[in-house]
N, C-alpha and C positions, 0 to 999 in steps of 0.2 A: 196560870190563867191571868190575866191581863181584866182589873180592877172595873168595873163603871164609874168614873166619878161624879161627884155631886158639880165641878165646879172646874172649867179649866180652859186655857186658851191657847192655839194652833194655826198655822197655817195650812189650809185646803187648798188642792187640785187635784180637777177631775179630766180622765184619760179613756175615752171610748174605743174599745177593742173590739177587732172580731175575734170568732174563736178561734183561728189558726195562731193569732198574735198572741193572746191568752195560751193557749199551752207551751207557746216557747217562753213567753212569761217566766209563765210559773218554774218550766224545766231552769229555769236562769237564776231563781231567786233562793231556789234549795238551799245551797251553799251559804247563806247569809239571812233567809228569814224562816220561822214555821209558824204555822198554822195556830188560832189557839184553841180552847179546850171546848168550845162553842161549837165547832166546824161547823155545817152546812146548815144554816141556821135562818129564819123567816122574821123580818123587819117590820112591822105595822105602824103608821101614826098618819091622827089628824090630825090637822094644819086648820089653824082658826085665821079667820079674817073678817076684817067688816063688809057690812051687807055689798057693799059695792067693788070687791077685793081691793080697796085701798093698800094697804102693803103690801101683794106682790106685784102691783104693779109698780110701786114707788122701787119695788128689787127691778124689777127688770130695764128701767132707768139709769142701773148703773151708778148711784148715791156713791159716796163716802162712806156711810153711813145705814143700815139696814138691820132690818129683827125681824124675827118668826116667832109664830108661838105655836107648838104642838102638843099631842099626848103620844107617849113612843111606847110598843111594847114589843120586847123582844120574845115574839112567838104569840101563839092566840092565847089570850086570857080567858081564866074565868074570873068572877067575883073576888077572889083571894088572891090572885098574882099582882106583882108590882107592876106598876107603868110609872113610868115618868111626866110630868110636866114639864115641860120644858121649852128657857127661853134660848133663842138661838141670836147673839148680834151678828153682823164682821165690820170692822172699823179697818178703813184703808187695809184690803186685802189680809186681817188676822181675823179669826172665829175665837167668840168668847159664848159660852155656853155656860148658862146657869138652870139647876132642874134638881127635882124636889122628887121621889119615890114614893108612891102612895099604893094601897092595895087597887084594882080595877073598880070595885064597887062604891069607894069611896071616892074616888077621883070623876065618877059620873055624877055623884052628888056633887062635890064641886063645883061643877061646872055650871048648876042651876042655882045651887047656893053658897058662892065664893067664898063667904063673910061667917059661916055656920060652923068654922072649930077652925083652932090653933095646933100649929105644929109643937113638940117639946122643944129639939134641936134649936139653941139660939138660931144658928147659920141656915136650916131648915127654914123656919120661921122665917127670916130677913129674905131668903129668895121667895118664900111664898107671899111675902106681903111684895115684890118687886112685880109678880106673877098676876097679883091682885091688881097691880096698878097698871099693867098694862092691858088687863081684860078690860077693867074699866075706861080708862083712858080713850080707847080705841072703840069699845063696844062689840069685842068681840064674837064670832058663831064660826061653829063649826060648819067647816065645809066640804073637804074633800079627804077620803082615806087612800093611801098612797104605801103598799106595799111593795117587797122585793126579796129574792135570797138571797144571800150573802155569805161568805166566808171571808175571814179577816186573818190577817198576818203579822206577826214583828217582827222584829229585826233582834237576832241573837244577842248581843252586844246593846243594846240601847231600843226597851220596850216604847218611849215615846217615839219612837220611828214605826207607825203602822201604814199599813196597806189593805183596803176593804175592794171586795170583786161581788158586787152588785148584779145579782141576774133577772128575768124576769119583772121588770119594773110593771108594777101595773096599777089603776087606781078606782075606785069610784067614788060616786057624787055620795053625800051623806043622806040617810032614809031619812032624819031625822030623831034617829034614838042614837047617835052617837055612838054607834057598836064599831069597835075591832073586829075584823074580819080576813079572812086570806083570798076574799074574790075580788075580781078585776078586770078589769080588759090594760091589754099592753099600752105603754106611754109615749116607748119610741120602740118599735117593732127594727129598727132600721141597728138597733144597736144590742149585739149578742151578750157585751158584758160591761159593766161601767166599773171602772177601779178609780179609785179616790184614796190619794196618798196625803198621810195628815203626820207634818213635822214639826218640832216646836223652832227648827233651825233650818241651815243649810243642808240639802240630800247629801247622803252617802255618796263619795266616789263612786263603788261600785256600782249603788244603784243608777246614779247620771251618767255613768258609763254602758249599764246595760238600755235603758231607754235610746241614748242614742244610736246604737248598734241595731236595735228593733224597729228604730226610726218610729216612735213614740213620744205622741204632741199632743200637751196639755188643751183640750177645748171647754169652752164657761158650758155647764151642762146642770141646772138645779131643775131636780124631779117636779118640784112645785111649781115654777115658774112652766114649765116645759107643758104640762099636764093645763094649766091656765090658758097660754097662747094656745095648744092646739084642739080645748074639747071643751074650755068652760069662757072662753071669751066669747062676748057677747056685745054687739054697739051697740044693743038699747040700755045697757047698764054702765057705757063709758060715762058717766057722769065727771069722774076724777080727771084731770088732767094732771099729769107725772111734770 
């Protein structure tokens, strides 16, 4: 089983597939990745931003430079299950992700009262206080829940080589109690399955080999931005200019 880590930096891209392309995929990958101990598994998280989406708009601009801030939890919680906080940068095309673990119940407290306990972990702590300073900084709220299924892959030989197959992407607006949920309406109906390959280097031969053979091309595809432009943009709230 392939770790979550607290702390780690990557390069992303994302690859829109229909399903015919996705089972030859996969029939291709056999010989060099499998599955991990997760399989077919359900992705939740809200995506905070200011009252006027100032950051994902500043993303969709295309910056240098760019951050998210969500809460992530793999599968629906109750009050006792982990989620993550978590920041998201990418600095000239690398992803650096730093996120802190907290139980669900506790992380809702949070989020009304940032400043009301300490983590033990020194490294724990220094990204929660980095977590603190971006809520504040920014003024952050919660806005949109953006779920998906997923199953994820590595590569025999070398686990930082993975591949994630994202299905059902779907999202809604937040009620205001900040709840994780598995309901939604679809994000992009147009796209059967989203795989997002994350390497710390250069791909595999074989993999840039089999892509090219399936005639398989990288397109800019973020669930947040995507779910923004097409269901929560609004001109009476363009105030920000990108």
């Amino acid at each position: 089983m392939v770790k979550l880590k607290n702390s780690f930096q990557r390069k992303e891209k994302k690859y829109p597939l229909d399903s015919v392309t996705y089972q030859k995929l996969r029939e291709r990958l056999i010989p060099f990745m499998q599955e991990d101990d997760y399989g077919l598994h359900t992705i939740m998280s809200i995506y905070f931003d200011t009252p006027s989406y100032e950051m994902i708009r500043h993303s969709i601009s295309k910056p240098a430079y760019k951050e998210k801030f969500r809460i992530r939890s793999y599968g629906i919680p109750n009050n006792d299950s982990d989620v993550f906080l978590e920041i998201k940068k990418k600095v000239k095309g690398v992803v650096y992700k730093r996120r802190i673990a907290l139980n669900y119940q506790l992380a809702k407290k949070y989020i009304q009262y940032p400043h009301s306990f300490k983590l033990k972990g020194i490294k724990d702590q220094q990204i929660k206080q980095e977590i603190d300073w971006v809520l504040a900084r920014k003024k952050l709220e919660p806005k949109v829940m953006i779920a998906y299924d997923r199953r994820a892959l590595f590569a025999h030989d070398n686990q930082d080589f993975r591949i994630t197959f994202d299905f059902n992407i779907r999202y809604c607006k937040i009620n205001g109690k900040n709840e994780l949920n598995d309901s939604g309406e679809r994000v992009a109906p147009e796209i059967d399955v989203l795989m997002e390959v994350k390497a710390l280097g250069a791909y595999p031969l074989w993999f840039s080999e089999i892509l090219a053979d399936l005639e398989i091309y990288p397109s800019s595809f973020s669930k947040y931005a995507q779910t923004y432009e097409r269901y929560l943009y609004c001109k009476e709230d363009f105030s920000y200019v990108v």
